[in-house]
Every structure is written in structure tokens, then in C-alpha cells.
C-alpha positions in Angstrom: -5.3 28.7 -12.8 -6.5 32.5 -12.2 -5.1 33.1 -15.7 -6.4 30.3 -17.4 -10.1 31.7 -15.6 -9.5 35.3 -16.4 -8.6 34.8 -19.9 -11.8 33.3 -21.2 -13.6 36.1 -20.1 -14.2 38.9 -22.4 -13.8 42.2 -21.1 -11.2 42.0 -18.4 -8.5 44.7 -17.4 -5.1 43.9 -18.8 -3.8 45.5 -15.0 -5.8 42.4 -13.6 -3.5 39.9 -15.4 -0.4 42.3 -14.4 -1.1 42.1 -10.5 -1.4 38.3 -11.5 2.0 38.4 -13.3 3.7 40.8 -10.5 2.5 37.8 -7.6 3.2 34.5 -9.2 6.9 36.2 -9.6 6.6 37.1 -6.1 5.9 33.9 -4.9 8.4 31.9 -7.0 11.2 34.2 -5.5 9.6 33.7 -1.7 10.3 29.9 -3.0 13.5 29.6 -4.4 14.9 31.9 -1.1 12.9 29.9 1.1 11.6 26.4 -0.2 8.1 25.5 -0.6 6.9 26.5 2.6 7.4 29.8 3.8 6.8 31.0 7.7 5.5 34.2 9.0 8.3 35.1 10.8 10.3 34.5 7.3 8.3 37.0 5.1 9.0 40.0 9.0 12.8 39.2 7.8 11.7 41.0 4.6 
């Protein structure tokens, strides 16, 4: 949804939607390791 926002407005840092990018392939990897729900004490094993 953030990129969908983001990408309407003019003007915007390119590095903004690379953070974006680098997280949402963060998170995916956090799901297919862990499942949907990931616990505290799973991300310290990291």
C-alpha cells in the first residue's frame, strides 16, 4: 500500500521506494522461515 501511496506523489526519493523494496523482501523471508506470525524471541535467533 506504501507504494501505491508514494508513487502518486510527485517528487519523492527513489531511496524511499528502495528501503520499501529492501523490507517487504525482508518480511516475506521472516514468513516463509517462520509462517505468518513471527515471535520476538524468533527474530533474537537472528
Amino acid at each position: 500500500m506504501q507504494l501505491e501511496a508514494y508513487g502518486k506523489e510527485p517528487d519523492i526519493p527513489e531511496k524511499l521506494f528502495e528501503i520499501l523494496k529492501a523490507q517487504r523482501e525482508g518480511l516475506a523471508a521472516l514468513r516463509n522461515t517462520y509462517g505468518p506470525v513471527v515471535t520476538p524471541s524468533q527474530l533474537e535467533e537472528l
